[in-house]
Backbone as JSON Lines, residues from 0, in Angstrom:
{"i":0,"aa":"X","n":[-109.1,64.79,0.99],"ca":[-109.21,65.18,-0.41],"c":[-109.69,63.97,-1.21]}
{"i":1,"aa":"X","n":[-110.73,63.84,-2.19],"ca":[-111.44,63.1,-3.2],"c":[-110.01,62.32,-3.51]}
{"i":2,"aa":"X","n":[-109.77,61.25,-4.23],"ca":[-109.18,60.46,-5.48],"c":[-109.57,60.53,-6.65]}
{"i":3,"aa":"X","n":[-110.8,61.27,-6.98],"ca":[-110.88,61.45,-8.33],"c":[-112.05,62.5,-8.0]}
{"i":4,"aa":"X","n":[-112.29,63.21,-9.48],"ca":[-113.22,63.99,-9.35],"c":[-113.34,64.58,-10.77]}
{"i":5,"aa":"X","n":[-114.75,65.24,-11.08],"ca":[-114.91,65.87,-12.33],"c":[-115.47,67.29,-11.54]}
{"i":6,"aa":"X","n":[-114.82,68.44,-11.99],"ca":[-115.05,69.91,-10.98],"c":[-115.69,70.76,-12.75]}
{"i":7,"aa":"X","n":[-116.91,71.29,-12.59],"ca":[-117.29,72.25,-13.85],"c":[-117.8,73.7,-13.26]}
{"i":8,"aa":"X","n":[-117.72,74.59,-13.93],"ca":[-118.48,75.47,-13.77],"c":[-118.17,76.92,-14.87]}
{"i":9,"aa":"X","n":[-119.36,77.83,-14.86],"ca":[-119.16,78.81,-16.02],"c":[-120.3,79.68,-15.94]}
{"i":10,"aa":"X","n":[-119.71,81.05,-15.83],"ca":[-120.89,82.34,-15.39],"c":[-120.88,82.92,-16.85]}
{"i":11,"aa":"X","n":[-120.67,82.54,-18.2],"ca":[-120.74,82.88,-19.95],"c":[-121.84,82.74,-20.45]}
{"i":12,"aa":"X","n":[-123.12,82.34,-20.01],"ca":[-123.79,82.03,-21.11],"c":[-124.68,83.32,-21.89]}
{"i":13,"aa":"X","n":[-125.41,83.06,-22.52],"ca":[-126.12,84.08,-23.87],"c":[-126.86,85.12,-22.62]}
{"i":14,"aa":"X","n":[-127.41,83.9,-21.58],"ca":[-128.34,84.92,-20.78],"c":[-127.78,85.42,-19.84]}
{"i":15,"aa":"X","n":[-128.28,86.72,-19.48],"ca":[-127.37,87.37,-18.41],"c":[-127.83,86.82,-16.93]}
{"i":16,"aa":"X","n":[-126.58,86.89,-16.51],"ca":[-127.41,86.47,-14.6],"c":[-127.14,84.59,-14.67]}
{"i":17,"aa":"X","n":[-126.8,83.94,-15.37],"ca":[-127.16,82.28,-15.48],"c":[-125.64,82.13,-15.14]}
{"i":18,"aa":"X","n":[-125.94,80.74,-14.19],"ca":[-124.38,80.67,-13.84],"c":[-124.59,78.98,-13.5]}
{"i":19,"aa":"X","n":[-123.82,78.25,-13.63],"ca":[-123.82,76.89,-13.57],"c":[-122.61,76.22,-13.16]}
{"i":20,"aa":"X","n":[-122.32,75.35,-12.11],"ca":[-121.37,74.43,-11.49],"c":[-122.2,73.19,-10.85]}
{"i":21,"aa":"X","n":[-121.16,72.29,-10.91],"ca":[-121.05,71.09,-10.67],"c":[-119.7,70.29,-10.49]}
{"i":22,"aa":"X","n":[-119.38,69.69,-9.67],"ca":[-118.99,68.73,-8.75],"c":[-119.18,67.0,-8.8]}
{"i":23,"aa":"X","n":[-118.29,66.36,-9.04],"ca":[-118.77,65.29,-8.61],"c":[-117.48,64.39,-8.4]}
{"i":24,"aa":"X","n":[-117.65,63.74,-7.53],"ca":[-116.33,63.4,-6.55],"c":[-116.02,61.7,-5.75]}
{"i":25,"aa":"X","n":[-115.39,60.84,-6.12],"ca":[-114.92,59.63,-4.85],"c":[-114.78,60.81,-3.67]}
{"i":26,"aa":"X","n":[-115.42,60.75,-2.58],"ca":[-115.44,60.73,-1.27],"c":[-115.34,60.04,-0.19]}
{"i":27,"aa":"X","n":[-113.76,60.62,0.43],"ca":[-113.69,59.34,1.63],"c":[-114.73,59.73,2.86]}
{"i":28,"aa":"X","n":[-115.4,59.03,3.51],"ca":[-115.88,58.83,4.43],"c":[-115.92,57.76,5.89]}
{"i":29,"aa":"X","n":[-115.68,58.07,6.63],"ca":[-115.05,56.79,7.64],"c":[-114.52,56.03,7.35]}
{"i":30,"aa":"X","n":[-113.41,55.79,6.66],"ca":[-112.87,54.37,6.35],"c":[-113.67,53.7,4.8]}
{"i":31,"aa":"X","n":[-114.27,54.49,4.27],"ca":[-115.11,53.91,3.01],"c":[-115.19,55.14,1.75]}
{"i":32,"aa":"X","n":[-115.93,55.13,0.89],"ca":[-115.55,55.94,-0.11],"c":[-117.26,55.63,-0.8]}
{"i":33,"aa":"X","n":[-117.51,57.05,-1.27],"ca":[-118.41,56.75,-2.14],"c":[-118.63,58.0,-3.19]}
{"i":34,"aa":"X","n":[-119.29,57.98,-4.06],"ca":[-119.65,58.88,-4.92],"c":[-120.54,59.94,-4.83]}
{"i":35,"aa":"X","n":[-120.35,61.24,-4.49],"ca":[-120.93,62.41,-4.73],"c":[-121.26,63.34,-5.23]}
{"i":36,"aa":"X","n":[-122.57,64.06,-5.05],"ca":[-121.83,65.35,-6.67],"c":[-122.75,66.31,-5.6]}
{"i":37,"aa":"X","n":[-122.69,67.68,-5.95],"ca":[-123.67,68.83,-5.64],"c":[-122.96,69.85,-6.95]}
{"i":38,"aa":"X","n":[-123.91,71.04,-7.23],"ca":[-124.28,71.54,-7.65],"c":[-124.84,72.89,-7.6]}
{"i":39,"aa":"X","n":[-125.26,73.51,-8.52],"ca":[-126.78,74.58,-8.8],"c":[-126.37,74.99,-10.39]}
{"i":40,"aa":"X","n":[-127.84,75.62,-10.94],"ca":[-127.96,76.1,-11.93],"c":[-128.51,77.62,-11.86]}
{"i":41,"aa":"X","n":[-128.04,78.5,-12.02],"ca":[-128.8,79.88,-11.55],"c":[-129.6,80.59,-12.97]}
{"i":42,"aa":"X","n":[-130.63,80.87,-13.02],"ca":[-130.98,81.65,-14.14],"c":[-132.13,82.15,-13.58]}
{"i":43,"aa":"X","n":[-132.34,83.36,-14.48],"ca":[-133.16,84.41,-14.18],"c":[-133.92,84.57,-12.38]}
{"i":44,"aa":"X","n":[-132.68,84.35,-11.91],"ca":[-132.8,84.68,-10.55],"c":[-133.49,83.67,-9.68]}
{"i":45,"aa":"X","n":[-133.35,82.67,-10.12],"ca":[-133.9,81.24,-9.54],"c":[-132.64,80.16,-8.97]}
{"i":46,"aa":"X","n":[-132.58,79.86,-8.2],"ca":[-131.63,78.55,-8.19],"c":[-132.03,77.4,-8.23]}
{"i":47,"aa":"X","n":[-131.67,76.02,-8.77],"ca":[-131.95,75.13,-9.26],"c":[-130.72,74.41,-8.38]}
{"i":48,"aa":"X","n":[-131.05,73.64,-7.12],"ca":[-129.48,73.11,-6.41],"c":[-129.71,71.55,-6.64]}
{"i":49,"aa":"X","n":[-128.82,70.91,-7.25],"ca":[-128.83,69.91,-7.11],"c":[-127.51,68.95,-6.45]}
{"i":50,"aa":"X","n":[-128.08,68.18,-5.82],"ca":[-126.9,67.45,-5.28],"c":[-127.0,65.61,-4.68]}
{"i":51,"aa":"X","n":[-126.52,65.13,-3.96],"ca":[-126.37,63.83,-3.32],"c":[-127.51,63.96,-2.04]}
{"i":52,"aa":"X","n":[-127.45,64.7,-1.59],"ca":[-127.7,65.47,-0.55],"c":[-129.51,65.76,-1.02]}
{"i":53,"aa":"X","n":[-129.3,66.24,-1.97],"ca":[-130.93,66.43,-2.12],"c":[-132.26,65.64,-3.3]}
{"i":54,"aa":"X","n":[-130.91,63.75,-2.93],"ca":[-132.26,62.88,-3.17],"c":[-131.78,62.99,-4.85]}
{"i":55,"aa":"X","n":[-131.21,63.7,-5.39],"ca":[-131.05,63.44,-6.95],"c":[-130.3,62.45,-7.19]}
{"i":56,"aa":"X","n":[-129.84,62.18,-8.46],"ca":[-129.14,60.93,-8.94],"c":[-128.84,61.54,-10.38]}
{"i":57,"aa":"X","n":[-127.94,61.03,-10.64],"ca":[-126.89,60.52,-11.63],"c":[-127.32,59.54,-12.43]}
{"i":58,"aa":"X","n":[-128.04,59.95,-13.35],"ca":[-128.53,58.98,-14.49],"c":[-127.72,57.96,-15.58]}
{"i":59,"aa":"X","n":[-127.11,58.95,-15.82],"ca":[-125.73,59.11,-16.76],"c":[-124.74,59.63,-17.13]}
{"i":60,"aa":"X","n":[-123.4,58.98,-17.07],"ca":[-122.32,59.42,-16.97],"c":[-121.35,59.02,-18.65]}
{"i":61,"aa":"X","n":[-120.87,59.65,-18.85],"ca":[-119.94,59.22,-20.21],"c":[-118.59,60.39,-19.87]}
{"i":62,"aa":"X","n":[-117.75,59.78,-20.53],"ca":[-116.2,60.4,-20.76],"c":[-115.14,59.94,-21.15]}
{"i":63,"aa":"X","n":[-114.23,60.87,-21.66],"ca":[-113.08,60.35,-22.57],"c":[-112.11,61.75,-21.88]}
{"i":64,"aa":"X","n":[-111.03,61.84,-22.54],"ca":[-109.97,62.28,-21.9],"c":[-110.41,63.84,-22.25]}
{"i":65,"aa":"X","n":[-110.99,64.14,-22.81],"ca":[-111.53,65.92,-23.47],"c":[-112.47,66.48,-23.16]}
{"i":66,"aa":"X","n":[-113.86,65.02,-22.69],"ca":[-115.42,65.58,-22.46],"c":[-115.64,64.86,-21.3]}
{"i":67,"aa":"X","n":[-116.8,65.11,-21.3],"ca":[-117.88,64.33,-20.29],"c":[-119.16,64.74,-20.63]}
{"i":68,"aa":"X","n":[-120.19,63.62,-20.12],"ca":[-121.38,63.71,-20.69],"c":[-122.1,63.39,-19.29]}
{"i":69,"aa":"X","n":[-122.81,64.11,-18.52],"ca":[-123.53,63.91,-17.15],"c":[-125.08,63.99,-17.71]}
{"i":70,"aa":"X","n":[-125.73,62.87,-17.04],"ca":[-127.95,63.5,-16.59],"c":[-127.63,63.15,-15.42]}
{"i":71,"aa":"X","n":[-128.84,64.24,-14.69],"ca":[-128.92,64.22,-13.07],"c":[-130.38,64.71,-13.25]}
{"i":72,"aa":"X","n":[-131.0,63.62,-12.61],"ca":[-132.46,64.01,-12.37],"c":[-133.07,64.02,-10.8]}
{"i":73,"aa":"X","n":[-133.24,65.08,-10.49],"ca":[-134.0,65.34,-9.08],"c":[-135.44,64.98,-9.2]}
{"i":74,"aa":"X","n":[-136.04,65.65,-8.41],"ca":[-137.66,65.72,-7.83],"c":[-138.42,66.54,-9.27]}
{"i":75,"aa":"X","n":[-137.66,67.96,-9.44],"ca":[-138.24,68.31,-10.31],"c":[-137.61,68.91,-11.57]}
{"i":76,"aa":"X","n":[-136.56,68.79,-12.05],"ca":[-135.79,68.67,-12.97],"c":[-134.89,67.83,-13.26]}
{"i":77,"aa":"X","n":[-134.51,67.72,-14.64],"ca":[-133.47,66.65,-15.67],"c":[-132.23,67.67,-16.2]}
{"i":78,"aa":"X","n":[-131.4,67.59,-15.95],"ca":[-129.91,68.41,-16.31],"c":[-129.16,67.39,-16.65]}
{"i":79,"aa":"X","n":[-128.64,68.22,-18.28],"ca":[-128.1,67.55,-18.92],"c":[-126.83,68.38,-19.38]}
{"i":80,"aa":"X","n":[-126.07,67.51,-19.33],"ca":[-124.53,68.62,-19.43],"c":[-123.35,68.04,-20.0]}
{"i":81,"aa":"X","n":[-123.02,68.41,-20.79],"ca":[-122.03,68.13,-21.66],"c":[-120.37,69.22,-21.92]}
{"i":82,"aa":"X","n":[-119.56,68.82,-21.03],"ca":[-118.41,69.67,-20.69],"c":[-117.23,69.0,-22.11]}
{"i":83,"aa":"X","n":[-117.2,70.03,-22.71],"ca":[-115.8,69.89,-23.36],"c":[-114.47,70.79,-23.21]}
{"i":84,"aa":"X","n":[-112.82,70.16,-23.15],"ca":[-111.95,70.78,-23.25],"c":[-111.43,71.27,-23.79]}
{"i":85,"aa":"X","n":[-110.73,72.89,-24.18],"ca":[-110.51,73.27,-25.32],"c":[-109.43,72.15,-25.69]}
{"i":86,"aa":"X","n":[-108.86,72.69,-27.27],"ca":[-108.1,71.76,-27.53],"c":[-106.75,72.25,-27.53]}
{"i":87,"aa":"X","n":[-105.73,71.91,-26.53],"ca":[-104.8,72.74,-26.47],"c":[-103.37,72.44,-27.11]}
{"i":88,"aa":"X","n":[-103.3,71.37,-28.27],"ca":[-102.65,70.72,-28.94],"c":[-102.4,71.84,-29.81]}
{"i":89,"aa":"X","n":[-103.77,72.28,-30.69],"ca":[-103.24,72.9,-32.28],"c":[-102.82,74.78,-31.98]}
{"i":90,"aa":"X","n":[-102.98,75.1,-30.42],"ca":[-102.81,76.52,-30.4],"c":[-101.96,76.64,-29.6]}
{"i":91,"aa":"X","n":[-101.09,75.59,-28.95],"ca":[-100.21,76.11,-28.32],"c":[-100.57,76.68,-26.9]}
{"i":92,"aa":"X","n":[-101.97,77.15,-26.21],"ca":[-102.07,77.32,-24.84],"c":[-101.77,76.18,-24.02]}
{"i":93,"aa":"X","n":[-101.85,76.91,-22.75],"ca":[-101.4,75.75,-21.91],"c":[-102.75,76.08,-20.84]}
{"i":94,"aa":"X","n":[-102.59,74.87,-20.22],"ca":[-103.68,74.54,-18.66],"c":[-102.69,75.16,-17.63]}
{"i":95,"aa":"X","n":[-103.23,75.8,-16.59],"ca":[-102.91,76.07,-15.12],"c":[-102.74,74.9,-14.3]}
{"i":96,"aa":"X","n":[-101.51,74.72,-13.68],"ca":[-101.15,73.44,-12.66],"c":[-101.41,74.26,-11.64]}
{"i":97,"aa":"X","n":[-101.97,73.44,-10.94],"ca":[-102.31,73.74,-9.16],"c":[-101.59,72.44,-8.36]}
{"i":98,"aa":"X","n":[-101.1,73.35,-6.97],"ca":[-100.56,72.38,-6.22],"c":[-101.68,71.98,-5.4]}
{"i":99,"aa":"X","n":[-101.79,70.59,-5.21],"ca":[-103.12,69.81,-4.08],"c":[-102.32,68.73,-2.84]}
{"i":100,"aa":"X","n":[-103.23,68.68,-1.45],"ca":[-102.61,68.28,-1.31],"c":[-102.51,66.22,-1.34]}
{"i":101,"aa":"X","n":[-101.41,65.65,-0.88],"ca":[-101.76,64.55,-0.84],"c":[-100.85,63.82,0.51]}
{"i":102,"aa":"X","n":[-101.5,63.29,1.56],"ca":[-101.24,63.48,2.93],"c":[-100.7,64.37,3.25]}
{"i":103,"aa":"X","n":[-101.13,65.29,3.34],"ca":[-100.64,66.04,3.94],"c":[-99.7,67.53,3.34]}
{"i":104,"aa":"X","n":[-99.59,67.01,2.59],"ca":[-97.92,67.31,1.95],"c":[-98.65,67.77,0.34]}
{"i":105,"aa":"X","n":[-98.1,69.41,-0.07],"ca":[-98.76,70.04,-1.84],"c":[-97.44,68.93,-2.64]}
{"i":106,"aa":"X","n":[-97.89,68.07,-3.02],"ca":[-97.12,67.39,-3.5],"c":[-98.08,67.32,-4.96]}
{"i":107,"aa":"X","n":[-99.17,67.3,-5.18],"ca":[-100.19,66.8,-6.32],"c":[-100.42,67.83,-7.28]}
{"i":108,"aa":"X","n":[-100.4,67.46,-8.62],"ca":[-100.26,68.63,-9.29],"c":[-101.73,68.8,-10.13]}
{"i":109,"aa":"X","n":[-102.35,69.4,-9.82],"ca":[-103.93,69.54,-10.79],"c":[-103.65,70.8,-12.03]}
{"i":110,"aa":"X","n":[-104.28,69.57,-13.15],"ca":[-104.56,70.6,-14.24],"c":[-105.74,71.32,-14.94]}
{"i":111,"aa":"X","n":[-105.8,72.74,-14.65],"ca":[-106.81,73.33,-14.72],"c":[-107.26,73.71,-16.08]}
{"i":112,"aa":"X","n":[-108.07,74.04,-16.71],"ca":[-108.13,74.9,-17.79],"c":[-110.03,76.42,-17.5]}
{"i":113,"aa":"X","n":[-109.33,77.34,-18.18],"ca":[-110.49,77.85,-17.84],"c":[-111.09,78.17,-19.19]}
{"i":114,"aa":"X","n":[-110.59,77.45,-20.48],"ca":[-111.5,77.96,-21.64],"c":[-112.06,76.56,-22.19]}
{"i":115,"aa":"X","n":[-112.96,75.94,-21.2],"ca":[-113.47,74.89,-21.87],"c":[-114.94,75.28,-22.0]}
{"i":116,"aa":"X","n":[-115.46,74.39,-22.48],"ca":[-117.33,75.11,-22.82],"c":[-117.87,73.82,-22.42]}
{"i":117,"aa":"X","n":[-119.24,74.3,-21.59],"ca":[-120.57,73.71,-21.18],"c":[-121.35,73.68,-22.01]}
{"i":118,"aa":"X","n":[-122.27,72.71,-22.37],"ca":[-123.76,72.54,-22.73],"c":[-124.72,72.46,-21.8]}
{"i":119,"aa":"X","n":[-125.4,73.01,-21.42],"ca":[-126.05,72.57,-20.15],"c":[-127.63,72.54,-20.84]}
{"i":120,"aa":"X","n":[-128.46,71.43,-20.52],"ca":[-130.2,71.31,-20.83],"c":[-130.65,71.42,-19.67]}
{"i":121,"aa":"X","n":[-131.6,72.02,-19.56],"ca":[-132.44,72.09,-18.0],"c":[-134.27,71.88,-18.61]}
{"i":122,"aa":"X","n":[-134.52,70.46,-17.86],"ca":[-135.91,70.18,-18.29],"c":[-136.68,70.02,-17.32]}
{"i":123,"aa":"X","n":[-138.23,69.92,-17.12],"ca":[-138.8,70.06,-16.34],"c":[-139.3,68.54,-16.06]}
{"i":124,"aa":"X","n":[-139.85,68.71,-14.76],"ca":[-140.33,67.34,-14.98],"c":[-141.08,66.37,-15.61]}
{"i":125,"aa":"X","n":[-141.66,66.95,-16.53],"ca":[-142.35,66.51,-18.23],"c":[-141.77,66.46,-19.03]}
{"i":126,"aa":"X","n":[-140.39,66.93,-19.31],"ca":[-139.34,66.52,-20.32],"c":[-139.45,67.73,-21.14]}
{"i":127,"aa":"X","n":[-139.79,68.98,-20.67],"ca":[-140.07,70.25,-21.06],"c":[-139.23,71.09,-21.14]}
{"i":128,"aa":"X","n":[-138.25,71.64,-22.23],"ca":[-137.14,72.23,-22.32],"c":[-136.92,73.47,-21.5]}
{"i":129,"aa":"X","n":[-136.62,73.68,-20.52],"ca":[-136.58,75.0,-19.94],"c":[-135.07,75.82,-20.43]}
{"i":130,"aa":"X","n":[-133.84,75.24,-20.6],"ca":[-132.94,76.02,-20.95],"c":[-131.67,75.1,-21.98]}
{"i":131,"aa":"X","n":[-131.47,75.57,-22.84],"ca":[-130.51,75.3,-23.79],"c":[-129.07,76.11,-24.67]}
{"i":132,"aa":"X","n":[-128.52,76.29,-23.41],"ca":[-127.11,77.13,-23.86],"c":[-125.78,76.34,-23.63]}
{"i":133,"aa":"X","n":[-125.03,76.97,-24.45],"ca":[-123.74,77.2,-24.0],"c":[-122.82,77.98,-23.29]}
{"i":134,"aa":"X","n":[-122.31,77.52,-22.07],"ca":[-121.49,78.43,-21.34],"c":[-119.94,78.17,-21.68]}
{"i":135,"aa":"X","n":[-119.48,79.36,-21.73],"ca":[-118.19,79.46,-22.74],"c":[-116.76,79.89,-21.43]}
{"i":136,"aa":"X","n":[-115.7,80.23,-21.37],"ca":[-114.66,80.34,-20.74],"c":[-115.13,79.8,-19.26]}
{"i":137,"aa":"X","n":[-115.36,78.32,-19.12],"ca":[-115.66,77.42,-18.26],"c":[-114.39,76.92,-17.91]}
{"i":138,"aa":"X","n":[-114.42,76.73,-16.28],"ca":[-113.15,75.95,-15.79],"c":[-114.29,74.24,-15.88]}
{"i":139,"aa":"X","n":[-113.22,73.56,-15.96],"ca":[-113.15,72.16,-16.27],"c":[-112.03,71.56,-15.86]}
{"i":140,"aa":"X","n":[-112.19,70.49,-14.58],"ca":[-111.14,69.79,-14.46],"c":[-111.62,68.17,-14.14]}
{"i":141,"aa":"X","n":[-110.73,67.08,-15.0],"ca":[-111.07,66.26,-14.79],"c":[-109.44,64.93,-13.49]}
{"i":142,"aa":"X","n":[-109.76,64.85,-12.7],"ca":[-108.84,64.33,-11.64],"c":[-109.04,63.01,-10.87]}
{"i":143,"aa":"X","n":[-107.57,62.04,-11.59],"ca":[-107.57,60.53,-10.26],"c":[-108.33,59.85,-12.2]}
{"i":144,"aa":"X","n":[-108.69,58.82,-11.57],"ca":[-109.15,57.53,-12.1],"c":[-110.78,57.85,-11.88]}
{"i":145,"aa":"X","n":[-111.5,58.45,-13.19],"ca":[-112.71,58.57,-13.16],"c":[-113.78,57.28,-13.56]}
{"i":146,"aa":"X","n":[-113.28,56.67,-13.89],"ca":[-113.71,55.22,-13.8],"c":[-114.39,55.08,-12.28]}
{"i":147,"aa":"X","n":[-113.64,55.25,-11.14],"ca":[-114.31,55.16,-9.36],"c":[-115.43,56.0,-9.26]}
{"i":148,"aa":"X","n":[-116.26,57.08,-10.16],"ca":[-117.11,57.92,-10.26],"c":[-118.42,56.9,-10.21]}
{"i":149,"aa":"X","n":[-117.74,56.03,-11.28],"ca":[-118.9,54.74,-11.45],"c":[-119.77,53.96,-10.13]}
{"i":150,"aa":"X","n":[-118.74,53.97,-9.3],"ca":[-119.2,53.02,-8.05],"c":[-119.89,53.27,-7.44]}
């Protein structure tokens, strides 16, 4: 299991059929650890996969305890995504705890929420706006010391 991770995703937006997740994760690997993400963007019946795996990168990263601010530019698109958490101070909802495990053992408690909202930009490789929505009753979880995302 990761030590940290930022998990998004949300099938809400204006257009019908568009569905968007992302991933990005400390991954142990043999005795070492490194940073991963995968992905896709689905709209009008196209998939858009992006990941570690397929040569993209992680341009930019930003976050605070509510948002995050990701670019990931592949071969032939720029995705830009901006996850915020609802705010669950002034209404009184609460987040979903999940048990995870940690050696072994559901000892780890993850907090979920599923009414946070996406921004997602999808540009072409000319810097050509292909999509600009908001996806709305989005799960969002942010987990571990996201600072190690950096490395």
């Amino acid at each position: 299991m990761p030590r940290s991770w930022i998990w998004m995703q949300s099938n809400h937006f204006d257009a019908p059929g568009t569905s968007f997740m992302l991933s990005v994760a400390r991954i142990p690997w043999i005795g070492k650890t490194f940073t991963g993400f995968l992905g896709f963007f689905l709209h009008q019946g196209k998939v858009i996969p992006f990941a570690t795996y397929t040569g993209a990168k992680i341009t930019s990263f930003e976050y605070s305890e509510r948002e995050t601010r990701i670019t990931i530019r592949g071969a032939k698109h720029e995705l830009i995504i901006h996850g915020m958490k609802a705010d669950h101070k002034d209404d009184g909802r609460k987040r979903g705890s999940l048990k995870a495990p940690v050696l072994g053992a559901m000892d780890r408690v993850i907090h979920e929420s599923i009414d946070a909202t996406l921004h997602v930009q999808v540009k072409d490789k000319s810097g050509k706006l292909l999509f600009d929505q908001h996806g709305h009753h989005a799960g969002l979880e942010f987990v571990g010391d996201l600072e190690l995302l950096r490395l």
